[in-house]
DOPABA-755958 format. One record per residue: residue in one letter; z, x, y of N, C-alpha, C, O in turn. Coordinates in steps of 0.1 Angstrom, whole numbers, plus 5000, padded with zeros to 4 digits. Each point is the difference from the previous one (the first is absolute). Example, Ala and Ser with C-alpha at 12.3 -4.5 7.8 and 13.67 -1.06 7.14 Angstrom:
residues 2
a507851324943500049915012500050095012500750105000s498649865011500050095011500849925011500150055011
//
This chain:
residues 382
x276328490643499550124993501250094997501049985007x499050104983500850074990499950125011498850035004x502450045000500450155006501450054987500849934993x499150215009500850084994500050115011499350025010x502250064983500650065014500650084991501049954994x498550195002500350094991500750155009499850075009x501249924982500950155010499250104991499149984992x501450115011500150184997500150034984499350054991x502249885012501450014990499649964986500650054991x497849815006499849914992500349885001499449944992x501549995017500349845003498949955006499550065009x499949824985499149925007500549864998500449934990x499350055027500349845001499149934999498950065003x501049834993498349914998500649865010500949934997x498350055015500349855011498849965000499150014992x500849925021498949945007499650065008500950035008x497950004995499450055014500149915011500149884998x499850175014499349945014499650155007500250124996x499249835015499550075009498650044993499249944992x500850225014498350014995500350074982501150024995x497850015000500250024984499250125001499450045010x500850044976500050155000500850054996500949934995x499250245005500950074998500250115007499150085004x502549934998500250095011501150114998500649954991x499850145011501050084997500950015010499949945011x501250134985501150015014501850024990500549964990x499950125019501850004998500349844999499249925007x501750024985500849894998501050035004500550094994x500449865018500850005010500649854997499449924994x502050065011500249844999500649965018500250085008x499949854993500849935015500749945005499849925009x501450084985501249895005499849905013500649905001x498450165007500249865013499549844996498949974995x502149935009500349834997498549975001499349954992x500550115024498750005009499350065008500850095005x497949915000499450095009498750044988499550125000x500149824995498950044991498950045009499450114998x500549825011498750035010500250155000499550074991x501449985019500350095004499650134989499150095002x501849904985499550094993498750034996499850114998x499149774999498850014999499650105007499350094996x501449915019498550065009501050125006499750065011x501349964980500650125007499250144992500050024988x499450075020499350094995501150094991499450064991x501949955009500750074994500149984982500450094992x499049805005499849944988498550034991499749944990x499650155016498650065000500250054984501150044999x498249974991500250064985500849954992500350064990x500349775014500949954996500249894992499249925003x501450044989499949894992501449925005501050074997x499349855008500849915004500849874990499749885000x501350194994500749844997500849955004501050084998x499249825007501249925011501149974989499549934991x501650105009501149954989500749885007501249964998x497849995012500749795005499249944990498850054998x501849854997498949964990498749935009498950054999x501349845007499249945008499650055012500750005010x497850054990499650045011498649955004499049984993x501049995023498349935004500449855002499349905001x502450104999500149845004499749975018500249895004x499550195002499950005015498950075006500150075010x498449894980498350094999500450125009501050074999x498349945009499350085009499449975009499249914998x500850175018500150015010499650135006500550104995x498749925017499550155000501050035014499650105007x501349834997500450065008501850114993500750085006x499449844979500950104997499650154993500750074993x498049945011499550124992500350125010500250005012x499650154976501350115006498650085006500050085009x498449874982499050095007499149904994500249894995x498450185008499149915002499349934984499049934998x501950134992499149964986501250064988500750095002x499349854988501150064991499350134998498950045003x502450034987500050144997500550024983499750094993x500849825006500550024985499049994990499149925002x500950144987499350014985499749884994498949954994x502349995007500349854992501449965003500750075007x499649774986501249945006500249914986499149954994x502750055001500049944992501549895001501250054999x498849865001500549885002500349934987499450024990x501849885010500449954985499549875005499549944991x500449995022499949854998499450035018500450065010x498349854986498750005012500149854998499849934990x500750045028499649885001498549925003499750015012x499849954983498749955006499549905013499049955006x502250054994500049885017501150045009501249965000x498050165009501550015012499949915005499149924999x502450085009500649895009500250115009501050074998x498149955016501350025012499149985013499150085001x501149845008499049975015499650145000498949964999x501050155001499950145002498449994996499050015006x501449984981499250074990498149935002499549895001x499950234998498249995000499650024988498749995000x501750024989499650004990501050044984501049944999x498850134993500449954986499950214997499150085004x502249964987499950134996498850054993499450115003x500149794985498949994992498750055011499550115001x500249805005499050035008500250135006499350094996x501249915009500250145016499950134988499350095003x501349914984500150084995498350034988499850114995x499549805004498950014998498850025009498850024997x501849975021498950045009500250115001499250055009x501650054985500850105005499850094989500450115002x499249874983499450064989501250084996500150124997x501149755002501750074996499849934990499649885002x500750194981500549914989501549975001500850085005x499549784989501449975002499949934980499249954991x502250095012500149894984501649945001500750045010x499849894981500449914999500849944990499450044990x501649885007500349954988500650114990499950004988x500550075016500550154997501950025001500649945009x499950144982501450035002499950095007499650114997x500949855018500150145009501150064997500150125000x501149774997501250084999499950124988500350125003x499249854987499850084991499350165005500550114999x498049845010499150145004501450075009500350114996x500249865012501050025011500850094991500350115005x500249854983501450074994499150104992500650104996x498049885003499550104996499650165004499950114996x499949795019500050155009501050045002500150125002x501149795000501350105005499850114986499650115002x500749864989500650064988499050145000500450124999x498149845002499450104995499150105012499250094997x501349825019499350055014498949945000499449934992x500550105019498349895006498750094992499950125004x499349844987499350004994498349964996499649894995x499650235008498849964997499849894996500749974991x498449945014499549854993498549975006499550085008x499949754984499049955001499949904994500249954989x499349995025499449874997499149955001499250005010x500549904973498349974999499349874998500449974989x499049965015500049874992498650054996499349915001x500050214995498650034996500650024983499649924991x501550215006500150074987500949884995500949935007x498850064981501449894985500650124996501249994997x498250145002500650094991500950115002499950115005x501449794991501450105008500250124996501150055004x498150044986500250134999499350065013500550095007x498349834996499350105006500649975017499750065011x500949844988500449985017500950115002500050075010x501349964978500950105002499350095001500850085006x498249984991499550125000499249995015500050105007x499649824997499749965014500850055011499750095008x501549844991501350045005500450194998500250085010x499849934981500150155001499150105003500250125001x498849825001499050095005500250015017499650105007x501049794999500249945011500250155011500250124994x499849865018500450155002501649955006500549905004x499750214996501350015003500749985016499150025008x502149964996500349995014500550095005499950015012x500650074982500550165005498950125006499850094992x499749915017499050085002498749925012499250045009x501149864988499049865002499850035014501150025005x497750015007499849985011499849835003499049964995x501749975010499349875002500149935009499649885001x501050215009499849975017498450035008499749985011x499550064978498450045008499749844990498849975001x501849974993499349885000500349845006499649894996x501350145014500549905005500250025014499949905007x500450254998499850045012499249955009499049934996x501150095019499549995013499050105000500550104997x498749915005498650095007499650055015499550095007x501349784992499850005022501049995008501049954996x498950095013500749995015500449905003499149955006x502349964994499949865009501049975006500950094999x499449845007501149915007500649884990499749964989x501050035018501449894993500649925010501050045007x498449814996500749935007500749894995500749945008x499250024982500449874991501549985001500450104994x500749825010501550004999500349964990499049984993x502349975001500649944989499749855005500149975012x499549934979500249884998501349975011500850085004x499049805000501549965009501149994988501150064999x498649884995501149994988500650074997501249994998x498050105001501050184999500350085006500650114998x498849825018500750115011501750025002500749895000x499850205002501650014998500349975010501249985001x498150005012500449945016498749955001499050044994x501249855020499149975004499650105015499050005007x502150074996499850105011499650114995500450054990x498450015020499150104993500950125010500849975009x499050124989499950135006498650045010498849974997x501550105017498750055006499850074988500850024991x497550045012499450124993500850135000500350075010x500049974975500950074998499850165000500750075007x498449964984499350114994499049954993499949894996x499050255001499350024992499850084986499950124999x500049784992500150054982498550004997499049945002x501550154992498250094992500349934987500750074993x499049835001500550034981499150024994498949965003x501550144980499049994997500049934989501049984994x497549965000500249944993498750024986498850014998x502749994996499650024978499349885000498950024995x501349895008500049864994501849915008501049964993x498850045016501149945013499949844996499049935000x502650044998500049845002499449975013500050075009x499549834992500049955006501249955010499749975012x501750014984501050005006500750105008500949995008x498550094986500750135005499750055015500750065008x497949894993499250035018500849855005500749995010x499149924984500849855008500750065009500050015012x501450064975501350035006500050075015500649975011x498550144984499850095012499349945014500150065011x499049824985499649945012501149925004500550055011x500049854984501149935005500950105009500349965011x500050124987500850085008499550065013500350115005x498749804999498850105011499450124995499050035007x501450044983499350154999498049965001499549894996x500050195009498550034998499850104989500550114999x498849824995500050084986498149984998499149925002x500950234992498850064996499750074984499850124999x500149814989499650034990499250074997498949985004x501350124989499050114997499650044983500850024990x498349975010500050074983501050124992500950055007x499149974982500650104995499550154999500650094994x497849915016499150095002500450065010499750115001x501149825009499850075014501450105000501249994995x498250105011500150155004501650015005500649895002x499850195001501550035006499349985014500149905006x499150194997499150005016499949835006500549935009x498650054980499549875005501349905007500049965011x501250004977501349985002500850045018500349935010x499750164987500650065014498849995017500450005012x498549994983498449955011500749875006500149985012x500349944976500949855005500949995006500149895006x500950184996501250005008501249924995500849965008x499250014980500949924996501050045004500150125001x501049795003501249995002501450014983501250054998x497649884993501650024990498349984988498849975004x501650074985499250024985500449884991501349985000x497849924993500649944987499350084987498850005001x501450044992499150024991500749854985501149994995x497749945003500049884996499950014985499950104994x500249795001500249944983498650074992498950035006x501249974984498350014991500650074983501150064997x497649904995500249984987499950174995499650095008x500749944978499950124995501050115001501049995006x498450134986501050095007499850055006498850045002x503050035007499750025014499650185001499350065008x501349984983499450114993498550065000499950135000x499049794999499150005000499149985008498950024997x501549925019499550005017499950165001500150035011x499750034983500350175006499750015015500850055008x497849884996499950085014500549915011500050045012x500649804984500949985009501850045003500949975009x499050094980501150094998500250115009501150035004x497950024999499850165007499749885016500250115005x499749835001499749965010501649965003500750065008x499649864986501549945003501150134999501149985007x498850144987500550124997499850095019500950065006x497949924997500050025014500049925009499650055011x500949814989500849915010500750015002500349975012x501250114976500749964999500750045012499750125003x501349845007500550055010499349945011500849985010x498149984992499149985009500849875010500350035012x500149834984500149895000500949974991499850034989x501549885018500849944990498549914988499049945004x501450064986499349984989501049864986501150024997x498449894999499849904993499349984986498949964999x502050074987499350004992500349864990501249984999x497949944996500049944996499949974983498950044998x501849904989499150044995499650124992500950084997x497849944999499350105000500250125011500450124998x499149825014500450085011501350074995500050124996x501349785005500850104992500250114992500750095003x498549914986499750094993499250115004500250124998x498749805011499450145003500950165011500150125000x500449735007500950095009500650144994499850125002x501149804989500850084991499150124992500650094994x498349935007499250094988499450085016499850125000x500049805012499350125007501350095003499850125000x501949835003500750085002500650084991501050075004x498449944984500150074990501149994989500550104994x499849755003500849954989498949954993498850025003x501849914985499149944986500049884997500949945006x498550014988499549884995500050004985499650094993x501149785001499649964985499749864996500349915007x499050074979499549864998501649944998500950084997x499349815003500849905000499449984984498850024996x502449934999500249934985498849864999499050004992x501349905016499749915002499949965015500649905003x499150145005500249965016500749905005500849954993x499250015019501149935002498749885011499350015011x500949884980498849905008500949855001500349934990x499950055021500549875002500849975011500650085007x499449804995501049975015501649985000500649915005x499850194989501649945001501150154996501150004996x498050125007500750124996501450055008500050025012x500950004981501350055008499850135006499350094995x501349915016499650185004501249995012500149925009x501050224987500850015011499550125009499650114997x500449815016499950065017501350074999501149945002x498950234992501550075002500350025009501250045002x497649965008501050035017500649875009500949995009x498549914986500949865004500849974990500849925004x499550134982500849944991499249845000500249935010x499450054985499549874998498749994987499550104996x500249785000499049934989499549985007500649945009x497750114991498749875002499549974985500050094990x499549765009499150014991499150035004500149995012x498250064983499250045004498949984994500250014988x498449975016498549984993499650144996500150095009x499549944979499850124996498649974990499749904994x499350245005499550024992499550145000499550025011x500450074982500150154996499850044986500649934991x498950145005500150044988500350164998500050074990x500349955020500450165008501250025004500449915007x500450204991500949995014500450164999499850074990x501149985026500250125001501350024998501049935003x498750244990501750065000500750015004499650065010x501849924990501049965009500450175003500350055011x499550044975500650135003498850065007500350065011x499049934986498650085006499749995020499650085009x501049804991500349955018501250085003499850075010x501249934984501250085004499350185000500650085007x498749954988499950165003498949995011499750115006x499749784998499350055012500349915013499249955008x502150054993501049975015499949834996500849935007x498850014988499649844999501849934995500950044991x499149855019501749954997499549834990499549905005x500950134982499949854992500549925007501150035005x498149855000500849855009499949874993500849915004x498450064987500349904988499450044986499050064996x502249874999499850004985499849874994500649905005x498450084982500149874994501149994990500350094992x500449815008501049954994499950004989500950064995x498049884994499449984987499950164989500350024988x498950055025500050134988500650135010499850114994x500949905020500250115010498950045002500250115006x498349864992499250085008500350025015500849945007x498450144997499850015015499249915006498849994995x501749915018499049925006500049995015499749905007x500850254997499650045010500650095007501249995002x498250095003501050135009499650055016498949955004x501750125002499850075015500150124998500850064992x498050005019499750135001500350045012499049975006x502050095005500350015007499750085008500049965012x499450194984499850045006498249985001499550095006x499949824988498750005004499849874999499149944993x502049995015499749815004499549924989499749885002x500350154988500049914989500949904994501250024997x498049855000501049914992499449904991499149935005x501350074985499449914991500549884991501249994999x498149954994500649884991499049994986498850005000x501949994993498649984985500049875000499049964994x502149915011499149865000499249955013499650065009x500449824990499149955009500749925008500249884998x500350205015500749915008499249905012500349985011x498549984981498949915011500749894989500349905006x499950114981500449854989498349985000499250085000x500849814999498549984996499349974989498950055000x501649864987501449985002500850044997500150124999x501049784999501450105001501149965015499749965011x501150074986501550025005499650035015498750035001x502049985010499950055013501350085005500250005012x500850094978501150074997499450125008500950065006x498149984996499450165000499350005014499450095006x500849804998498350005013500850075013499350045009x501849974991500750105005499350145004500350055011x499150004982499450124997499450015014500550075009x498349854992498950015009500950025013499950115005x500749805000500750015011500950145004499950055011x500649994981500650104996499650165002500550115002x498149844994498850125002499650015016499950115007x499849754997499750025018501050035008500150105008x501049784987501050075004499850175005499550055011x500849994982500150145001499450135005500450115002x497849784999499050065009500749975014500650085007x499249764995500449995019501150075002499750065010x501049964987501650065006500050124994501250055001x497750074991500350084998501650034990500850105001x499349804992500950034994499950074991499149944994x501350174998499550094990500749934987501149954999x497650074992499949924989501050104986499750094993x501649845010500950044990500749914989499749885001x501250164989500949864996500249945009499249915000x501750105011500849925008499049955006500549955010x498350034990499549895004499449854996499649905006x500850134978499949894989501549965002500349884998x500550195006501649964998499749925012499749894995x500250095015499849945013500249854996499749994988x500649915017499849914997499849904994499749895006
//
């Protein structure tokens, strides 16, 4: 079946469909990672999204539900230049095609990504749609522009947690960084936009007892728990636009060394009263440079954002810049010292992606058990 994949701008690509058929709207974003397709599917941070992978070949290794980041994809649509039809890997339960039509995701296909890719750098990530219903490429571009927009977007109440829960699940052995565990360390509250799934691994693996909470729950309710140390976790949209988890994290702040992830990131930054802007094109893929300036050092890093915060706006409210991205100097992460704060804008769970960053987590307990106060010099450590 015949799909088209109409921007904003007027470009329409004409491929092949798979998955389910219809038409759907969403930002056109692209994604440098080789691999980890699963992953992105079901990472809620990808919610309003249109997905094109710039590896040409992807779906050579189906799918498996044990690499998924949550319990069901999140993205708009997905667009690929070359869909294998026969994975090969002992892993795999099944085929992209499928999973992605039980799952009511359009994908298409047979497409110049490099082309869509150079399209968004040049012109930013951009209104789009995809249809295998409309032929009529005036009216899909007008489709696309009607689309709503991402700047303003709440879209953490559509992927979010509701409830109260626990977290006991560890990392895969594969990915455990020791096979020696730690006694029970502390207790983490996180909360969660839409939380990798890796991100609680991490924190289990390390013994922490961790208790997930919605983006509903109260400063009160938070502190009822007794947490030991705060994550505030990953999720889609702008962060701008959480208002009243903004005002809750605004009266944490100080409470508990605290963990921003991410979004979390961002939010952090907006309850402490810096700013936030859209990104040109976001930064989506597994292999981003970012120098750690209190270690002097490169990680590469898993990233995806379409947001990020002011580096000057952190400096007038006591906040110390601690990485920068390499590619454009954004900011990708800073410490608040005098109110235990620390954060990262990528994803140091990987997932996929690099394992340069997973540092972080440890780093954070670290500093709960031994009461070490959360400064540069504690990224410089080691």
């Amino acid at each position: 079946m015949i799909c088209k994949l109409a921007l904003e701008s007027g470009f329409v690509f004409t491929g092949r469909s798979f998955g389910a058929t219809g038409t759907q709207v969403g930002e056109a974003v692209f994604n440098t990672s080789l691999t980890g397709y699963q992953e992105i599917f079901t990472d809620p941070s990808y919610c309003g999204q249109i997905v094109t992978m710039t590896f040409p070949h992807i779906g050579n290794y189906g799918v498996n539900a044990q690499d998924f980041e949550s319990l069901r994809p999140h993205l708009s649509g997905f667009v690929v230049k070359d869909l294998p039809r026969r994975p090969s890997n002992f892993r795999a339960t099944g085929a992209i095609d499928d999973f992605l039509t039980e799952h009511n995701v359009i994908g298409i296909c047979n497409v110049d990504t490099r082309a869509i890719a150079r399209r968004i750098r040049s012109q930013g990530a951009v209104r789009a749609v995809l249809s295998t219903e409309v032929g009529d490429e005036l009216e899909l571009v007008r489709l696309a522009r009607e689309a709503p927009h991402m700047t303003g977007a709440n879209l953490v109440e559509r992927v979010a947690a509701t409830t109260e829960r626990d977290w006991t699940e560890r990392l895969a052995e594969e990915d455990s960084p020791s096979t020696k565990r730690r006694s029970e360390t502390c207790h983490i509250v996180a909360l969660d936009f839409g939380i990798k799934h890796n991100i609680l691994r991490h924190l289990a693996e390390l013994n922490c007892k961790v208790t997930v909470v919605s983006p509903g729950a109260s400063a009160q309710r938070i502190k009822e728990l007794a947490p030991d140390g705060i994550l505030v976790g990953n999720g889609p949209g702008d962060p701008a636009a959480v208002g009243a988890t903004i005002k809750t994290l605004a009266e944490l702040a100080g409470f508990v060394p605290t963990l921003g992830v991410c979004l979390g990131h961002q939010m952090l930054a907006l309850a402490l009263g810096a700013k936030t802007f859209k990104l040109n094109f976001g930064h989506h893929g597994g292999n981003l440079p970012v120098l750690n300036e209190p270690a002097d050092r490169v990680e590469i890093t898993s990233q995806n954002h379409g947001f990020a915060v002011d580096g000057e706006s952190l400096e007038r409210v006591g906040a110390t810049v601690t990485h920068i991205n390499l590619n454009d100097q954004s900011v990708e992460g800073f410490v608040h010292a005098d109110k235990q704060v620390m954060t990262v804008q990528f994803h140091p769970e990987a997932s996929p992606g690099p394992h340069d960053a997973a540092y972080v987590f440890s780093k954070f307990i670290d500093a709960i058990t031994t009461a070490k106060p959360i400064t540069t010099q504690l990224l410089a450590d080691g």
